[in-house]
C-alpha positions in Angstrom: 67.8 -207.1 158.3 68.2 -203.7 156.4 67.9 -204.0 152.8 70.2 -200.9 151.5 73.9 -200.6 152.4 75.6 -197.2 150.5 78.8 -196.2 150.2 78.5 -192.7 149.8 80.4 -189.7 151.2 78.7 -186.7 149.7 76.6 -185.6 152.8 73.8 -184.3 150.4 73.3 -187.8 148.9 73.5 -189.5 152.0 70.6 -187.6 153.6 68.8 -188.1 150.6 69.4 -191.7 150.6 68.4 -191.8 154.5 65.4 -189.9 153.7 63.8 -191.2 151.2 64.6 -194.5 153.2 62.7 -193.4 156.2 59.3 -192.0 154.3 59.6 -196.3 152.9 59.8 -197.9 156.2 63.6 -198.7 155.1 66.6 -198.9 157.0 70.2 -198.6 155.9 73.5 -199.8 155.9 73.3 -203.6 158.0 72.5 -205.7 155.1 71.9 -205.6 151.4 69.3 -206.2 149.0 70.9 -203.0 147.3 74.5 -201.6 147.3 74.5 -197.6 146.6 78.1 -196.1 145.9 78.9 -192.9 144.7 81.5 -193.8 142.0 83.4 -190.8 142.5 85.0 -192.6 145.7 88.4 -194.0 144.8 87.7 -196.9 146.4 84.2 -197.6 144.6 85.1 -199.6 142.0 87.6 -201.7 144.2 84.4 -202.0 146.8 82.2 -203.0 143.8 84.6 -205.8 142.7 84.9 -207.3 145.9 80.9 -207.7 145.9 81.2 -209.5 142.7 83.7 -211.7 144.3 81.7 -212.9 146.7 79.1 -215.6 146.4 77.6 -214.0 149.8 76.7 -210.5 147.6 77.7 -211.4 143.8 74.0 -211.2 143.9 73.1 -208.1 145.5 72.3 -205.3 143.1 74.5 -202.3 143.0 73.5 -199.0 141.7 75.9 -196.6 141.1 76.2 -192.3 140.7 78.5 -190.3 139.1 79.2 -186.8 137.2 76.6 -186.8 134.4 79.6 -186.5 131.7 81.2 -190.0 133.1 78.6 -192.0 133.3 80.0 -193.5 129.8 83.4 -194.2 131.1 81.6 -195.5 134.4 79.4 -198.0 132.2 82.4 -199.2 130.0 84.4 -200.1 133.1 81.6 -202.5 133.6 79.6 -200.6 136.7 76.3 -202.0 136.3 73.7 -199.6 136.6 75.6 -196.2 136.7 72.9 -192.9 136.9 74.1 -189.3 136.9 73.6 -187.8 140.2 70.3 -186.1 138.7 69.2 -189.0 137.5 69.9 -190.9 140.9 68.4 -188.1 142.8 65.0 -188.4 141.1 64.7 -192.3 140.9 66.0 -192.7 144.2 62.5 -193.5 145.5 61.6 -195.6 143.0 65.0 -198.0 143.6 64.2 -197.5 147.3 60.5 -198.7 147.0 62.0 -202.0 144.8 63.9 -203.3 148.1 60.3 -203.8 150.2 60.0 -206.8 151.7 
């Protein structure tokens, strides 16, 4: 079972997320222990709702990137963890590393 699904189109991140994935022993996208969306997606937040929804993933941590100057607006539409794509970029690792069996 993979522990990291994303929903990401921004090729950069993606290959950062797949990366940084593959120097862990990780693979990505089957299953989730953790739920990476790029929030500038229109259909992010909808996606992220319909995880809470469900009892299968309400559970499932989601981590979420975004412009540095709307990470505010991001948090007070009740995103959960919302980094600035810096931010994500240098604790990507360190949130990859958490999902080790």
């Amino acid at each position: 079972m993979a522990p990291i699904v994303y929903l990401v189109r921004d090729l950069v991140f993606v290959s950062k997320i797949r990366e940084a994935a593959a120097r862990l022993g990780l693979e990505v996208e089957r299953a989730a222990k953790l739920v990476i969306v790029d929030l500038r997606l229109p259909e992010a937040l909808d996606a992220l709702a319909r995880l809470a929804a469900d009892p299968a993933t309400a559970r499932v941590r989601a981590v979420g990137f975004v412009d540095h100057e709307q990470v505010d607006a991001m948090e007070a539409r009740g995103c959960g963890t919302v980094l600035a794509k810096g931010r994500f970029a240098r604790e990507l690792p360190a949130l990859l590393a958490a999902c080790r069996p």
